[in-house]
N, C-alpha and C positions, 0 to 999 in steps of 0.2 A: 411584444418581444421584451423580456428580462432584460434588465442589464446592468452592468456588472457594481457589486456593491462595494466601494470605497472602505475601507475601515479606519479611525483612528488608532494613533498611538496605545491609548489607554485599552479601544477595544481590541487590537493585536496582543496588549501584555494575556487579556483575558482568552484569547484564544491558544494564547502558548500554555495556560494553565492548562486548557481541557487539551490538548495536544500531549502535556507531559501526564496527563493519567491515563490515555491512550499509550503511553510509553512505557507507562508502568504497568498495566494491565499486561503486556505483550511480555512483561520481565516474568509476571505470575504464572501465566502460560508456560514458558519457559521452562521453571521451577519443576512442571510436573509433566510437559511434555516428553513422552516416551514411549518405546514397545509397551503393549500393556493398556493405554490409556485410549478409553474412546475419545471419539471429536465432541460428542453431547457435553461430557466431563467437560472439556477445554472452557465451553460454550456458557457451563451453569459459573464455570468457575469466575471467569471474564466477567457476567454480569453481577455476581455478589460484590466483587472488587470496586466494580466501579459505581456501584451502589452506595457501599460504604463509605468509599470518599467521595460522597454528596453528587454524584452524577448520573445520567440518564445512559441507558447502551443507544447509543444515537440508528443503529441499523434493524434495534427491534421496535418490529411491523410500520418500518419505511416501504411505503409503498406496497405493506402488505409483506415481507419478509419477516420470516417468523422467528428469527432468532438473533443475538447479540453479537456475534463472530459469525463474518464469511468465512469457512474453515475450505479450503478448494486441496485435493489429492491429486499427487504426482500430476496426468497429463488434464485436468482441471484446472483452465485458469483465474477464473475469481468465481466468487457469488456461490461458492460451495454450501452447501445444506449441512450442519453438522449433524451426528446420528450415532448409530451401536457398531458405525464402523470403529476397529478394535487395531492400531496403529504398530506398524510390522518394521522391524529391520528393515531399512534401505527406501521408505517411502519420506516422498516428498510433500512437505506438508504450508500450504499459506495460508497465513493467519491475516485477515482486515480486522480492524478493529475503529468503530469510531463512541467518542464520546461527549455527551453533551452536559456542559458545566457553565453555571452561569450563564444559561442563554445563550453559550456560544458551544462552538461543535469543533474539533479536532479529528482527525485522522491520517491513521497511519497502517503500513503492510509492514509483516517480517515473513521471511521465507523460513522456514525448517526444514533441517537433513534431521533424519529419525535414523541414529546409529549410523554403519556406516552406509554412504553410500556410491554408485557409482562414477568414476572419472568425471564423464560426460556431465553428470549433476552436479557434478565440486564444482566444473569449470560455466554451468549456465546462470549455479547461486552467484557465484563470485563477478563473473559478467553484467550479470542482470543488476547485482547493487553498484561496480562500477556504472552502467547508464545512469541509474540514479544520481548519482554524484556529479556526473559530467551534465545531466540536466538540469539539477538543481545549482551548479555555477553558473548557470546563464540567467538565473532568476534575479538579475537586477534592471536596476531602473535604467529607458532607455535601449534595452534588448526588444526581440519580438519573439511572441509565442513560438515561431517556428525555428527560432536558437535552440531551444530546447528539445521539441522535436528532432532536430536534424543531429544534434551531439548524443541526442538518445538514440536516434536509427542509425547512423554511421559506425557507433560501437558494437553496435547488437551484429548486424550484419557482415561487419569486419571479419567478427568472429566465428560468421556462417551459421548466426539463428534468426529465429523469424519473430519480427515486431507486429505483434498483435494490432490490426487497424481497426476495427467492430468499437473498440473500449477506448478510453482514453481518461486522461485526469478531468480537474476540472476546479472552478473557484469554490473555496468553501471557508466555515467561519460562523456566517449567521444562520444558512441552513447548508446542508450536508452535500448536497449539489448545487451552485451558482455557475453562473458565465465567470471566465470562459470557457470552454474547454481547452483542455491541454493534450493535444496529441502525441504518442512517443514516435511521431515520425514528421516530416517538416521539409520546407527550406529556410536555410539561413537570410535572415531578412527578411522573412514575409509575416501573414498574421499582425495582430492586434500588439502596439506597443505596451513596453511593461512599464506601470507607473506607480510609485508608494504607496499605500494603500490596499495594495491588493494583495489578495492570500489566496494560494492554489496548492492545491494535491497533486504531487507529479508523483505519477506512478507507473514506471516502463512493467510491460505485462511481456515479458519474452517467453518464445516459443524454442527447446532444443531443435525440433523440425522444422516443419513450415510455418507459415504464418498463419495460415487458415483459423477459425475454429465454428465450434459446431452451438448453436442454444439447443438448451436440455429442452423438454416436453413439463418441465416444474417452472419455468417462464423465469429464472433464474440462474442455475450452473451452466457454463460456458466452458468448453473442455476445447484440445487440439485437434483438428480434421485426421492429422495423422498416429494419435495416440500415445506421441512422443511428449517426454514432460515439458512443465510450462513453471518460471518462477516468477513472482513479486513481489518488487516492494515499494514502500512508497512512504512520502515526507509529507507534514506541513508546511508551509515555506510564505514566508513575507517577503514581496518583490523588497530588496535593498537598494541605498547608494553604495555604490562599488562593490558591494557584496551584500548574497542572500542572507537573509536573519530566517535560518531553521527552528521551526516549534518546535517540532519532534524528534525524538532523539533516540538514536537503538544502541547506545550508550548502556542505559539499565539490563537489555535482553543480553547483549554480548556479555556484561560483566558476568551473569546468570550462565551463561554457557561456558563462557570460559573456566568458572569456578566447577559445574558440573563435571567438566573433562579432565580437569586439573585432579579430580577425587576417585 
């Protein structure tokens, strides 16, 4: 049984580096995502970036995945296959990205609306990164894994969508999946305490419909039972005293969109 790898100070500063070119790459994505643009495109683009600034794409051929960006379509919820699909008004688009620098590994999700899109979608992106938020404030020291969980599933559901149970987060840092896992559904007070040291991916995977989802026949894409869209996103995060210390930051992607919509 693995278990769970403690980081220092020094190796957390180093994991915030490869977390903010995960940050950054998600900004260049950004730049050119649009109607028009295939997913391959996104895919080539993401790995020359992070090439360039001295990094590995931490997701190509992990475990045999053949490409650098999970890019997952409207009711697709992660582990999407990017390809010569050719990117349409009104589609919803998640972007994973991880990157490995200096022997350490970062990761992080942004959701994309492609133009405009539907109500229901405004309000599952905007939901779906509130969970985030409200799960990564429980990431201090002294909480339990299922703080998190439970402020992630209480939101989601509040709002009458479904918290994906199949997937979850998990520790990462030295390699790309460690213990623990971080479920976006929980009790408060239960699970494994949170102690300094430790770095984990919370990434709530919500469902507009149901909770359900279906594994593709590619041993990979994982889409909604009901066909209804699916958003995610997701942080690095260093458990904190009195508050989380976040790696990752969608700080660069938002500046990138807001300046695109402003023009």
């Amino acid at each position: 049984m693995s278990k769970i790898l403690y980081k220092s100070a020094e190796e957390i500063e180093l994991i915030r580096e490869s977390a903010l070119l995960v940050s950054r790459t998600h900004a260049e994505v950004a730049k050119v995502i649009g109607p028009g643009v295939t997913t391959i495109e996104l895919d080539r683009l993401a790995e020359t970036f992070i090439r360039d600034n001295g990094g590995i794409p931490t997701f190509l051929n992990y475990g045999g995945f053949p490409y650098s960006l999970c890019i997952s379509l409207n009711d697709q919820v992660v582990h999407g296959f990017p390809g010569n699909y050719v990117l349409q008004e009104g589609d919803l688009v998640s972007v994973d990205c991880g990157a490995t620098l200096n022997g350490f590994v970062g990761d992080s999700a942004y959701t994309f609306a492609i133009g405009e899109v539907s109500d229901t979608v405004k309000k599952l992106m905007r939901v779906t990164k509130e969970c985030l938020d409200l799960g990564v404030a429980k990431a201090v020291v002294g909480m339990r894994i299922g703080d998190i969980g439970y402020a992630i599933q209480e939101h989601a559901e509040k709002n009458g969508f479904g918290v994906v149970k199949e997937l979850v987060g998990h520790g990462v840092g030295v390699k790309l999946h460690e213990k623990p896992e971080v479920p976006n559904y929980g009790k408060r007070g239960a699970g494994i305490k949170l102690e300094e040291g430790m770095v984990i991916a919370i990434e709530p995977m919500i469902n507009a419909g149901r909770a359900g989802v279906k594994f593709w026949d590619d041993g990979w894409t994982v889409s909604t039972v009901d066909k209804k869209p699916s958003a995610h996103y997701e942080h690095t995060v260093a458990i904190g005293k009195g508050k989380p210390d976040i790696l990752s930051t969608f700080e660069y992607v938002e500046n990138v969109l807001k300046e695109k919509h402003n023009n």
